[in-house]
Structures are given as structure tokens and as C-alpha cells.
N, C-alpha and C positions, 0 to 999 in steps of 0.2 A: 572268583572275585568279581564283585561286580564292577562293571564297567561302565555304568548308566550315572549321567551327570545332570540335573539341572543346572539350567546357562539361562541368564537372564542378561537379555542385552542392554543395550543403551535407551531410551525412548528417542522418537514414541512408538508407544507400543499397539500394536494393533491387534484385538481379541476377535478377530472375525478373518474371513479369505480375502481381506484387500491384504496388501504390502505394503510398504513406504513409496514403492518406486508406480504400481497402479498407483497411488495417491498423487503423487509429483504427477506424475502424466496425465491423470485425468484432470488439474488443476489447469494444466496446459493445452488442454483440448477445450476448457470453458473461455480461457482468452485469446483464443481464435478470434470470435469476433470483434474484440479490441481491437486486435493486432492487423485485423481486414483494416478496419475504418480507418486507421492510424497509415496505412498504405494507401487508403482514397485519398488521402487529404491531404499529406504530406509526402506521397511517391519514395522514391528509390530512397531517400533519406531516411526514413523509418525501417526500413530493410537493413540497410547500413548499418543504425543507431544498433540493432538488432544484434546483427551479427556481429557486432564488433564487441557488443554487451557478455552475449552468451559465449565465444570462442574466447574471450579474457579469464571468467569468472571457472569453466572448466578448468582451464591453461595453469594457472592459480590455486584452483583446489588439486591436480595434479601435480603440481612442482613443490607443495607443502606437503602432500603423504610420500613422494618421495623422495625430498631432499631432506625433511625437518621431524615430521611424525615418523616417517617409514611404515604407515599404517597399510590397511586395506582399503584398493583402489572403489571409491564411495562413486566415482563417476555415474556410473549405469544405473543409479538411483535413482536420477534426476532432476538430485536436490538443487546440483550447480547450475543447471540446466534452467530452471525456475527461478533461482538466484537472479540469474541472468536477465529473465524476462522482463520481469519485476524491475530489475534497475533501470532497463532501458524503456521501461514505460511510466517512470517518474522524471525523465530528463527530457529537457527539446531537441527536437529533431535534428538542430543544426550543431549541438554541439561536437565542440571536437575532437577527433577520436582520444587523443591521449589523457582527455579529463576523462573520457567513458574507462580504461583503460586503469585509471587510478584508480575510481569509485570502483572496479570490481575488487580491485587488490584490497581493497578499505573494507568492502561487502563479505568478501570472500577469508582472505587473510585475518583482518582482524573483528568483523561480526561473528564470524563462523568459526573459523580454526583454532582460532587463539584460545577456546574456550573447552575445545577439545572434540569438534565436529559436528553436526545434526546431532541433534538431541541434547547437544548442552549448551548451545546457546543461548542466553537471555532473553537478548534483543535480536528483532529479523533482521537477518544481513542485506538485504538490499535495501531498508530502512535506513541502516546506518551509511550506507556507501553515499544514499542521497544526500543526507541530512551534511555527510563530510564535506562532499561536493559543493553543496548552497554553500555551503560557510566559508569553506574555500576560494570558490569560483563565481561569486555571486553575482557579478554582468555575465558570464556566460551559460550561469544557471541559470538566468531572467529573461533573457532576450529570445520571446518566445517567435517562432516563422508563422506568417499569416498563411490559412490556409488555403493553399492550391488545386481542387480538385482533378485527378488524376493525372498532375504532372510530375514526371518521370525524368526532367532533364536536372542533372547534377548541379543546380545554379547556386548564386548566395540569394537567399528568398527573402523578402523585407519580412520586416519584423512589427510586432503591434503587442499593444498588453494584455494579457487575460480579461475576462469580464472580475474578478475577483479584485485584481491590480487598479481597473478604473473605477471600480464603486469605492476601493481604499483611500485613493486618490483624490476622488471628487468630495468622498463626505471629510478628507483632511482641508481642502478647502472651500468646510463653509458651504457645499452645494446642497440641496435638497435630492434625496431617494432620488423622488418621481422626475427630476429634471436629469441627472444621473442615467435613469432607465432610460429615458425620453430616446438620449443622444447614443445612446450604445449600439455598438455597429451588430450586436447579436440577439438573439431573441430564446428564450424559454425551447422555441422548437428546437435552435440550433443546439443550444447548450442538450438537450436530450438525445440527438443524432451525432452531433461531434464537428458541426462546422462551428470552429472559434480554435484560439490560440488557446496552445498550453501543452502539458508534455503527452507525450503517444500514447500514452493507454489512459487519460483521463478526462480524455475530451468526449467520448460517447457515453450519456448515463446507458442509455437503453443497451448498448450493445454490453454492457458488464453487467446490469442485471439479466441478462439471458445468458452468461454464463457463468451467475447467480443461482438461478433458477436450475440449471443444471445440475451446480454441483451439490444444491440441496437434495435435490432427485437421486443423485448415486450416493446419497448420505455420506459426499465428503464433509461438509459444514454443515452446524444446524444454524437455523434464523435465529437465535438467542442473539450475537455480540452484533450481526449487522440490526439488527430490529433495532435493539437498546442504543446503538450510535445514532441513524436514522429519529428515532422518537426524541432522543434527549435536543438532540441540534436542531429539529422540529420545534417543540417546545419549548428551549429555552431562547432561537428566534425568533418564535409567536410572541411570545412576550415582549420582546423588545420592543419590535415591530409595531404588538398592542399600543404601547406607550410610548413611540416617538416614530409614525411612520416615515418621516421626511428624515429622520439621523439615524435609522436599523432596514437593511432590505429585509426582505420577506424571508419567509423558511424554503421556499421553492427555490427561491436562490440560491442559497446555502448549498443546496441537496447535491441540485444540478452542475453547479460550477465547481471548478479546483478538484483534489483528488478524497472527496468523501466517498463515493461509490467505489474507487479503484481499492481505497485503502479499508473500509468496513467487510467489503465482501470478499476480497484474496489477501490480506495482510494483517488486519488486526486477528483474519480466523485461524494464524501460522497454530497449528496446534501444539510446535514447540512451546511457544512463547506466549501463549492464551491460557486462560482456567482449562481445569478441567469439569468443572461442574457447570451446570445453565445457572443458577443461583451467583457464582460468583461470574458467567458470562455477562448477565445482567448488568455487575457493579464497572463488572470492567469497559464496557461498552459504553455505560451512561457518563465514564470519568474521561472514556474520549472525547465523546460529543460536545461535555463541558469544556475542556481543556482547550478544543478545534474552535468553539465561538468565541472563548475568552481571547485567545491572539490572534483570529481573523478581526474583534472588535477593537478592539485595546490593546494587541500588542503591534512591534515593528515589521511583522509581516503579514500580507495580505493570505496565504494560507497558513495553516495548522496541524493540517490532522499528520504530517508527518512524526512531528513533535512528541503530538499528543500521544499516537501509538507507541514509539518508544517511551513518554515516562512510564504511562500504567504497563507496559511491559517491565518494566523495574517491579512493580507492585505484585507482579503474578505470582512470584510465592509466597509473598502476605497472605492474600487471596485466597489462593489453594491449600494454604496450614491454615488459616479462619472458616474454610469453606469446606474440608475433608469430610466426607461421610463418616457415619460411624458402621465399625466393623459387626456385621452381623451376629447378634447376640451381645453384644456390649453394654453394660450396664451406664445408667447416669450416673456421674460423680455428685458425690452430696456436698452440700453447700456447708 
């Protein structure tokens, strides 16, 4: 008799010698440097924020395989473990622990499990944990700490707006861009290096493109869905900006502030919940980029791209049934 099975697991699936769990970890080895800069600037807090993110987010996917699923223990994948990172570098520093605490229960619980583990999720789970959080908690999702260069002592750190919150702010009252930039206590370098207000892993562009650039190198991500987010928010700020530079900031602004770099390079690319073609990576990237300018301009909050990555994450398997290859050798259907 034979005894030879094919077993087709869960996705995503992986057709080469990575894993799921090399792929989580090497995900995790490119936001190093976030996670340095987010400890320059904000000290012992961002360690905190940290560990209290990712010891939840385990805690939680552990106590649902085995009090509720009774599944196999998914820990050592290091799916939670990422889960975790991810949430706690969309929140501020000073939040406090039992809102970090919910948001995983909200990321983990009900992003992740409810749907039946990795691989069937819709939506990223630390997307949704944020997204619950703001809506939830929204002075203590806003109330961003100013940043303190290598201080380390446990204090309550004053607080100040994003660059993203005071260009909102200013152009709701009637000010001009260029008087707006004028007074803003941060500048284009800052916003690239990471001195300014906002949550821990989205204040340094440069340090997330270098571990951008990384995970392109070990072909964890390709450039398709960050390019197409990047270009579309480029472009449809060029524009604006063309035609009313005193009421639209520039595209460099866009880029560099709020979480477009945190969220195009490590979260719109969750391969759960992204195409699987570069064709529909395209569609999907460009509906972010859209989605992040239309409520940074014209809706009631100063960022977007959270938003945005969860609706066209709805959309992904539209996307991927309009976008499917065809099966080698497969004829056209006639009209």
C-alpha cells in the first residue's frame, strides 16, 4: 500500500529554500535600524513600547492555539514576534502599556486568529491593532513625546505635533505652505534621519530604506508595491502642489513624514495580504498612494497610509482572481 501523501499547507507558500520563519526573521533583521534610531531618540521608552508589544502579541497567539484552536504551536515562526514589532512601531513611545497590551490582543486575536492563523488573514494584524487603537484611544494615540537624544531616564517627556499634524493644522487655518514650513521646528534632514515627533519606527526615512534595500537583496520583497506607492503619492502631490503651492506641501513631504516608508516597504509587502503578481502589485500600490493623499488632504486625519493599506487589502482578492496567470498551455476563451 502506498503510503505517500501529498499535503498542501496553508500559504504562503514558499517555492524555493527560504521558510516562513527565515522570512519573519529576516524581516526583523532589516528593522534594526528603525528600531536603533527609535532608541536614540526616545531611550528606554522605545525598548519598553517594544517589549511590552512583542511579549503581548506571543502571550496571545499562544493562549488561542491552546485554549481555543488547540492547534500547532506557530510561535517559533516568528510571525507574532513581527506582529509585535510592527505594532509597536506604529504607536508613541509614551503610550501606555495596557493600550499596547489591547492592540495586540485586537492585532493578534482578532487580525490574525480569528481568521484561522498566518496565511488566512486578510488584513495585517498590526494594521488592525493600530488602526483599533487610534479609534479607540485617540489623545493617547496622538500625543506624540519630543525627541530626546539619548535619554535613558524613565520621565513623562513633553509632547509636540508631528510635521504632518502642523502642516494639517496650519493649512485648516488659512496659512500659506511656505509660512507653515517657515515656522516648523523640523526640517527635510530631520524628517530623513528621524529627529521629529511620531511613532518609533516612522520617524527615520533613511534608516527603513536601508532595511528596504536589504530585504530587496535577499529577495524577501520586490520594488513593485513600494515603487507604485512612492510614485503614485509623488505624483499625485506634484500636482497638487503644481497648482496651489501655498494650500498642498510638496511630494518630499509626503514621502519623508508620517508612516509612508514604515508602511510601503514592511506592510503593504505582508505577502499574506498583497497580490501575488507585480501587475496587480502595481494596482495595489498605486490605490494606496491614492487613498494615503486623498485623507492626509481632505480627510479628518493628518495621516493615511494606515487606512489605505487596509482598504486595498480588502481588494487583494479581486486583484489576484483579475490578475491570475494563465495555466501553461491554456487556450483563450472566444468571445
Amino acid at each position: 500500500m502506498n503510503t505517500n501523501k501529498l499535503i498542501v499547507s496553508q500559504s504562503p507558500h514558499v517555492s524555493d529554500k527560504n521558510s516562513v520563519q527565515k522570512i519573519m526573521y529576516t524581516v526583523l533583521i532589516a528593522l534594526i535600524p528603525a528600531f536603533l534610531v527609535s532608541v536614540y531618540f526616545f531611550g528606554l521608552d522605545a525598548i519598553r513600547v517594544q517589549v511590552i508589544a512583542i511579549a503581548s502579541c506571543i502571550l496571545v497567539e499562544w493562549a488561542i492555539q491552546k485554549f481555543l484552536i488547540k492547534g500547532n504551536n506557530t510561535i517559533p515562526d516568528g510571525s507574532a514576534i513581527l506582529t509585535g514589532v510592527l505594532l509597536a512601531f506604529n504607536v508613541p513611545s509614551n503610550l501606555p502599556w495596557w493600550i499596547i497590551v489591547i492592540g495586540a490582543i485586537v492585532a493578534i486575536g482578532i487580525g490574525k486568529m480569528s481568521f484561522g492563523g498566518l496565511g488566512k488573514n486578510p488584513f495585517n494584524p498590526a494594521l488592525v491593532g493600530r488602526v483599533f487603537m487610534l479609534i479607540s484611544f485617540p489623545v493617547q494615540m496622538t500625543s506624540w513625546p519630543k525627541v530626546q537624544v539619548l535619554n535613558f531616564a524613565m520621565t513623562d517627556a513633553e509632547t509636540g505635533a508631528t510635521p504632518l499634524a502642523i502642516m494639517k493644522e496650519g493649512i485648516s487655518n488659512g496659512e500659506p505652505v511656505s509660512q507653515i514650513m517657515n515656522s516648523m521646528p523640523t526640517s527635510y534632514a530631520d524628517w530623513l534621519t528621524g529627529e521629529m515627533g511620531g511613532s518609533l519606527g516612522e520617524i527615520s526615512a533613511l534608516a527603513l530604506i536601508i532595511g528596504g534595500i536589504y530585504l530587496v537583496w535577499k529577495k524577501v520583497i520586490t520594488i513593485h508595491t513600494p515603487l507604485a506607492i512612492f510614485g503614485s503619492i509623488a505624483l499625485f502631490t506634484g500636482i497638487l502642489y503644481l497648482i496651489d503651492p501655498q494650500s498642498f506641501a510638496d511630494p518630499a513631504f509626503h514621502l519623508l513624514t508620517g508612516g509612508v516608508m514604515l508602511g510601503a516597504i514592511y506592510m503593504a509587502t505582508d505577502m499574506v495580504t498583497s497580490p501575488m503578481v507585480p501587475k496587480g502589485m502595481w494596482i495595489y500600490g498605486i490605490g494606496i498612494g491614492v487613498i494615503t493623499v486623498l485623507i492626509r488632504v481632505w480627510g479628518a486625519y493628518p495621516e493615511g497610509v494606515s487606512f489605505a493599506i487596509l482598504i486595498m487589502n480588502a481588494f487583494v482578492p479581486l486583484i489576484n482572481r483579475s490578475m491570475k496567470p494563465k495555466l501553461f498551455g491554456e487556450k483563450k476563451k472566444e468571445k
